[in-house]
PyMOL CGO cylinders between C-alpha atoms (Angstrom):
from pymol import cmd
from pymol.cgo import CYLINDER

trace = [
    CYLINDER, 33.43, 9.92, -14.20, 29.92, 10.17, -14.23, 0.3, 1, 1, 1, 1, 1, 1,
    CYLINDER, 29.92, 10.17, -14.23, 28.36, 11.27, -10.63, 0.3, 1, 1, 1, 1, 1, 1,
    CYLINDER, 28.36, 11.27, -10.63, 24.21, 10.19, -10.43, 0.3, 1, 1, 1, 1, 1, 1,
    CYLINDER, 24.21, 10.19, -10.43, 22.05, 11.54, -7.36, 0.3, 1, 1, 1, 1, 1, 1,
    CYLINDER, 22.05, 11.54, -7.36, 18.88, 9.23, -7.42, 0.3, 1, 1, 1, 1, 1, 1,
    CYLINDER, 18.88, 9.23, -7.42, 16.35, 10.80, -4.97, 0.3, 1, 1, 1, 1, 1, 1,
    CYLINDER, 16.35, 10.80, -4.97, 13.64, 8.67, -3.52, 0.3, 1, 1, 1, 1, 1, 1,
    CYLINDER, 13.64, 8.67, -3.52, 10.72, 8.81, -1.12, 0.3, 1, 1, 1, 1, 1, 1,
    CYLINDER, 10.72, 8.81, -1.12, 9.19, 5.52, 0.34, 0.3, 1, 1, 1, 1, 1, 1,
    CYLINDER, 9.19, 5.52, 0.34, 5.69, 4.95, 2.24, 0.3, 1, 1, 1, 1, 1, 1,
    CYLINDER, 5.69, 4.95, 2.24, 6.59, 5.24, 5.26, 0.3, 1, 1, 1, 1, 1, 1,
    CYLINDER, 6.59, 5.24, 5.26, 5.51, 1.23, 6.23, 0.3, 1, 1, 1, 1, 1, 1,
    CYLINDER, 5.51, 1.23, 6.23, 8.26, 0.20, 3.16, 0.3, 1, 1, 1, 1, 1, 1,
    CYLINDER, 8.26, 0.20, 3.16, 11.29, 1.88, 4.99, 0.3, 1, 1, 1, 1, 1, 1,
    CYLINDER, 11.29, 1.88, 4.99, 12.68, -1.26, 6.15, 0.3, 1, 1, 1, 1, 1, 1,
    CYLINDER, 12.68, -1.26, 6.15, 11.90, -3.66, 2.98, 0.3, 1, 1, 1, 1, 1, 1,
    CYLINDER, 11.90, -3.66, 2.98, 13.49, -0.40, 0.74, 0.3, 1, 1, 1, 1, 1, 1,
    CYLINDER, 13.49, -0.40, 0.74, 16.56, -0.20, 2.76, 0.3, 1, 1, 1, 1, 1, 1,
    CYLINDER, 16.56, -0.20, 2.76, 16.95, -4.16, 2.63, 0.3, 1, 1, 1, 1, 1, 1,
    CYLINDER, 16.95, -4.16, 2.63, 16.36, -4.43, -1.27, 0.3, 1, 1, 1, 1, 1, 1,
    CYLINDER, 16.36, -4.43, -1.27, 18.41, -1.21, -1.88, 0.3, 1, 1, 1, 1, 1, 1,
    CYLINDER, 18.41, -1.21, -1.88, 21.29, -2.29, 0.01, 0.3, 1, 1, 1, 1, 1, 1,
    CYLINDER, 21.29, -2.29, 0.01, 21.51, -5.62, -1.22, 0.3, 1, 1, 1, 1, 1, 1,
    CYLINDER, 21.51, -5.62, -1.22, 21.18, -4.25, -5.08, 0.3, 1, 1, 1, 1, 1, 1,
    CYLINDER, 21.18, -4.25, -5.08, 24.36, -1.73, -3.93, 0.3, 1, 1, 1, 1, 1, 1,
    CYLINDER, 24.36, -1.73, -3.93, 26.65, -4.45, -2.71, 0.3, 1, 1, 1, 1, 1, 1,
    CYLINDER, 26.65, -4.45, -2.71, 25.71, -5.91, -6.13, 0.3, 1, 1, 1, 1, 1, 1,
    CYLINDER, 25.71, -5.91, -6.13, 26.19, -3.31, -7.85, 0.3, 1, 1, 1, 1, 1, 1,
    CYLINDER, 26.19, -3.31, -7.85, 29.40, -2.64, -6.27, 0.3, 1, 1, 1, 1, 1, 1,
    CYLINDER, 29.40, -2.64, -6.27, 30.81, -5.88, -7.95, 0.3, 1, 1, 1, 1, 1, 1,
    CYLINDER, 30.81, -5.88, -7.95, 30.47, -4.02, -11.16, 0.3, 1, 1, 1, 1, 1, 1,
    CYLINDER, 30.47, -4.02, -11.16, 33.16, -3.29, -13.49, 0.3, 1, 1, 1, 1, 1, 1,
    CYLINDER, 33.16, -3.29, -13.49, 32.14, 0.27, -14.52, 0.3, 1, 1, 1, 1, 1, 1,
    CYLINDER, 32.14, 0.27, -14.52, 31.26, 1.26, -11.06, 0.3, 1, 1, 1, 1, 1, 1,
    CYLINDER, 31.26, 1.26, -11.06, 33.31, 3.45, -8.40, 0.3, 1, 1, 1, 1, 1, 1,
    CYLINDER, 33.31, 3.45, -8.40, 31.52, 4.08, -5.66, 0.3, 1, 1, 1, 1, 1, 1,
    CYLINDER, 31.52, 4.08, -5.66, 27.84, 3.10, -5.34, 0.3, 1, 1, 1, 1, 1, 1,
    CYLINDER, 27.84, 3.10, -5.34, 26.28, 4.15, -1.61, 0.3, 1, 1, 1, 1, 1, 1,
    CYLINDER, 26.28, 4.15, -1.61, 22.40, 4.57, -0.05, 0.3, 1, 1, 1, 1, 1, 1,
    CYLINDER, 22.40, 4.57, -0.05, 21.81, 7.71, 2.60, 0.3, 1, 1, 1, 1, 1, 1,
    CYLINDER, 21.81, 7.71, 2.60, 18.87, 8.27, 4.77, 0.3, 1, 1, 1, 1, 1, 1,
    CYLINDER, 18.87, 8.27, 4.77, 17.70, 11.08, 5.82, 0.3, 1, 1, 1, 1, 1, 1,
    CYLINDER, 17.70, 11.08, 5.82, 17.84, 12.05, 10.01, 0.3, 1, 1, 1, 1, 1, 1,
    CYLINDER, 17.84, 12.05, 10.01, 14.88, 14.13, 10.15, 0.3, 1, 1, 1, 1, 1, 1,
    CYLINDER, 14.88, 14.13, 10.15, 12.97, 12.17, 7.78, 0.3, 1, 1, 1, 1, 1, 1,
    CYLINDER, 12.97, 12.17, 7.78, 13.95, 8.45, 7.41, 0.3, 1, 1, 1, 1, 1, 1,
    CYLINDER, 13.95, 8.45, 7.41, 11.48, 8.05, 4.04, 0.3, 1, 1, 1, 1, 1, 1,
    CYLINDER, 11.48, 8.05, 4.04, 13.44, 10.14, 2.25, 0.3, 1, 1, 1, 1, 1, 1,
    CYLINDER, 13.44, 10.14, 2.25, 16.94, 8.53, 0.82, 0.3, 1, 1, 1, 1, 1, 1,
    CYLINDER, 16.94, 8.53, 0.82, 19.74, 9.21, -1.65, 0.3, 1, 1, 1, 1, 1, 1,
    CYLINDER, 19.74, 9.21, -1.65, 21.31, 6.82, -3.69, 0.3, 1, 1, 1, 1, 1, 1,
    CYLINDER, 21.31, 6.82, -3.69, 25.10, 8.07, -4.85, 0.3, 1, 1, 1, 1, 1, 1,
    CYLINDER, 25.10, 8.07, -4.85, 26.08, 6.27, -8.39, 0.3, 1, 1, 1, 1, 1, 1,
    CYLINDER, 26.08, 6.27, -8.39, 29.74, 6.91, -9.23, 0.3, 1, 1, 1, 1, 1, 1,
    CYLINDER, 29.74, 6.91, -9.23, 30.31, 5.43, -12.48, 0.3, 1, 1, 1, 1, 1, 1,
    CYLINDER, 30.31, 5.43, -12.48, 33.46, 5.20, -14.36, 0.3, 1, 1, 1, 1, 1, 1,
    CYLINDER, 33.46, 5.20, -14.36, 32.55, 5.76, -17.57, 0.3, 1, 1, 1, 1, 1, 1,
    CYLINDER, 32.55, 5.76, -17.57, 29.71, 7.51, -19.61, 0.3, 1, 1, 1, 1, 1, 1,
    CYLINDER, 29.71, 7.51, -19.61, 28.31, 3.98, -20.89, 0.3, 1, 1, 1, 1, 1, 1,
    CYLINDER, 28.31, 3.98, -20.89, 28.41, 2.56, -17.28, 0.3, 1, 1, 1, 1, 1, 1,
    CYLINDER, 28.41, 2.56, -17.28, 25.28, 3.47, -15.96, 0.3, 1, 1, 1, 1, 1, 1,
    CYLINDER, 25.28, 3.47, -15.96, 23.49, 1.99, -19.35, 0.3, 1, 1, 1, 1, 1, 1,
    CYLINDER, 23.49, 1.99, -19.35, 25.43, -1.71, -18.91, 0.3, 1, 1, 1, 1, 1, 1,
    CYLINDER, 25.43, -1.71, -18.91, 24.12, -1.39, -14.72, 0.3, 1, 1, 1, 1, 1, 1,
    CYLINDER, 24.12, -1.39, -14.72, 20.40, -1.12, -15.81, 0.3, 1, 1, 1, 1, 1, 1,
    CYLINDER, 20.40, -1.12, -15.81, 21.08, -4.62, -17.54, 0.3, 1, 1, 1, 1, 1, 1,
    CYLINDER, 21.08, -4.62, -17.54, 22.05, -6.57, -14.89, 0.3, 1, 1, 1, 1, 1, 1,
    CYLINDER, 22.05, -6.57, -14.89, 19.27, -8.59, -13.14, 0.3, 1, 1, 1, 1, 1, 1,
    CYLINDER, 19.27, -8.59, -13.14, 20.27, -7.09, -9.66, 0.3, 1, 1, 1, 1, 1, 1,
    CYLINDER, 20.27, -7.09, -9.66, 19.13, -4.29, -11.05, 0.3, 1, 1, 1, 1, 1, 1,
    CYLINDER, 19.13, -4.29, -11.05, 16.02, -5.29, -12.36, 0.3, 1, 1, 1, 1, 1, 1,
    CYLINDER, 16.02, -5.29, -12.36, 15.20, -7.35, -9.54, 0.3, 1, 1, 1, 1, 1, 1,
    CYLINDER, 15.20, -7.35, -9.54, 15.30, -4.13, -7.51, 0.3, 1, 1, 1, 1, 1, 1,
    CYLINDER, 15.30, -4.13, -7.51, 13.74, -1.91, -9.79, 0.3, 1, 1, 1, 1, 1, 1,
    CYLINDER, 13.74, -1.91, -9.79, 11.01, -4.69, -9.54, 0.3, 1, 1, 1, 1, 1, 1,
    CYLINDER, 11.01, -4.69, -9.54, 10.94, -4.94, -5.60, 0.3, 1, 1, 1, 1, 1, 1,
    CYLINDER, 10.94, -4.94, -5.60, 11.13, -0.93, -4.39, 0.3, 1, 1, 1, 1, 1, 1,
    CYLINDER, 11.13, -0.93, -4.39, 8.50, -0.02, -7.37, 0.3, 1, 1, 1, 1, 1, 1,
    CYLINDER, 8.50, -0.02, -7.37, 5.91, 0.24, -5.08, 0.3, 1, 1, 1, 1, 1, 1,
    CYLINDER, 5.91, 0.24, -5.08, 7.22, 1.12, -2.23, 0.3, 1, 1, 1, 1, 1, 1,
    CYLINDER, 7.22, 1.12, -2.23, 7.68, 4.85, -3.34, 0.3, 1, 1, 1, 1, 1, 1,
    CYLINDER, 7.68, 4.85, -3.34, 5.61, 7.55, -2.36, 0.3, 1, 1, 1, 1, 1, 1,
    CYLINDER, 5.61, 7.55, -2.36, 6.32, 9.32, -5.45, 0.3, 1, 1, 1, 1, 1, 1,
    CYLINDER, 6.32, 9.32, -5.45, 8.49, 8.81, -8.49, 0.3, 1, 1, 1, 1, 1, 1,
    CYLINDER, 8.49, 8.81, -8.49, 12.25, 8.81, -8.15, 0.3, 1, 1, 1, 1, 1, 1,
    CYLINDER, 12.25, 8.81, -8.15, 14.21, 11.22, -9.75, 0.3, 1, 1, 1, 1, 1, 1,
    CYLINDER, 14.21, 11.22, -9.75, 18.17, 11.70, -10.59, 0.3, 1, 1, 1, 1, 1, 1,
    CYLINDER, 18.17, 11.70, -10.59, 20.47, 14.60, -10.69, 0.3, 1, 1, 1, 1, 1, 1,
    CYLINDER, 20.47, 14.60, -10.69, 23.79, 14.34, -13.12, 0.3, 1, 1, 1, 1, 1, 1,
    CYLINDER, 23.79, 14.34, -13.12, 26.95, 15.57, -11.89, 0.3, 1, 1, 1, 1, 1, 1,
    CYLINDER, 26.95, 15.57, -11.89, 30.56, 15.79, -13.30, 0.3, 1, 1, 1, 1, 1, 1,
    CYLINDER, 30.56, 15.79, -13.30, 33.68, 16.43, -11.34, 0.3, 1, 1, 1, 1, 1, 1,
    CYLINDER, 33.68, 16.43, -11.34, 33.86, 20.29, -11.94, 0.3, 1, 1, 1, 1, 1, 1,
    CYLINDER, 33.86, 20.29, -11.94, 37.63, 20.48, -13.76, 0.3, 1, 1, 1, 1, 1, 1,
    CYLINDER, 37.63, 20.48, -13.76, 36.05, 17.50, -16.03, 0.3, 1, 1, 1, 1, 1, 1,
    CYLINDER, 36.05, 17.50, -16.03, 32.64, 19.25, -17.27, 0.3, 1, 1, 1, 1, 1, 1,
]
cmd.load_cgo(trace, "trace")
C-alpha cells in the first residue's frame, strides 16, 4: 500500500468550484482498480486549505491514476484555482516500510 497526502491551497473565491471538481474526480477515482481509499478534507479554521488522502494498492497505482481522463480533466479544472502549488507527502504503513 502506498499512502499519498496531496496538500492544496485554493483562492479563496475557487473554494466551491475546487470542492465540486475535486469531489467529482474522487468518486471517479474511487472506481479505480488500484485504488483503496481515495477522500478530500477541508480545513475548519481555514476552508482554502484541503487534503486529498490517496490510498493506493500498489506501487504502480498512482502512475496508471494520472492516465485516466478524470484525472486530467481535474488537473485541468483546479490548475488555477490554487493559491500556490500543491504538494504531496508519501507514506507507508509503518510494519511495511
Amino acid at each position: 500500500m502506498l499512502i499519498v497526502l496531496v496538500y492544496v491551497r485554493v483562492k479563496p473565491d475557487q473554494v466551491e468550484a475546487f470542492k465540486s471538481a475535486t469531489l467529482e474526480n474522487a468518486a471517479n477515482s474511487r472506481q479505480e482498480p488500484g485504488i483503496a481509499r481515495f477522500e478530500l478534507f477541508q480545513e475548519q479554521a481555514d476552508p482554502c486549505r484541503f487534503i486529498l488522502e490517496e490510498i493506493y494498492k500498489t506501487p504502480e497505482a498512482p502512475s496508471a491514476h494520472k492516465e485516466t481522463a478524470h484525472y486530467k480533466k481535474w488537473r485541468e479544472t483546479v490548475e488555477s484555482m490554487m493559491a500556490e502549488p500543491r504538494y504531496s507527502v508519501k507514506y507507508g504503513y509503518a510494519d511495511e516500510v
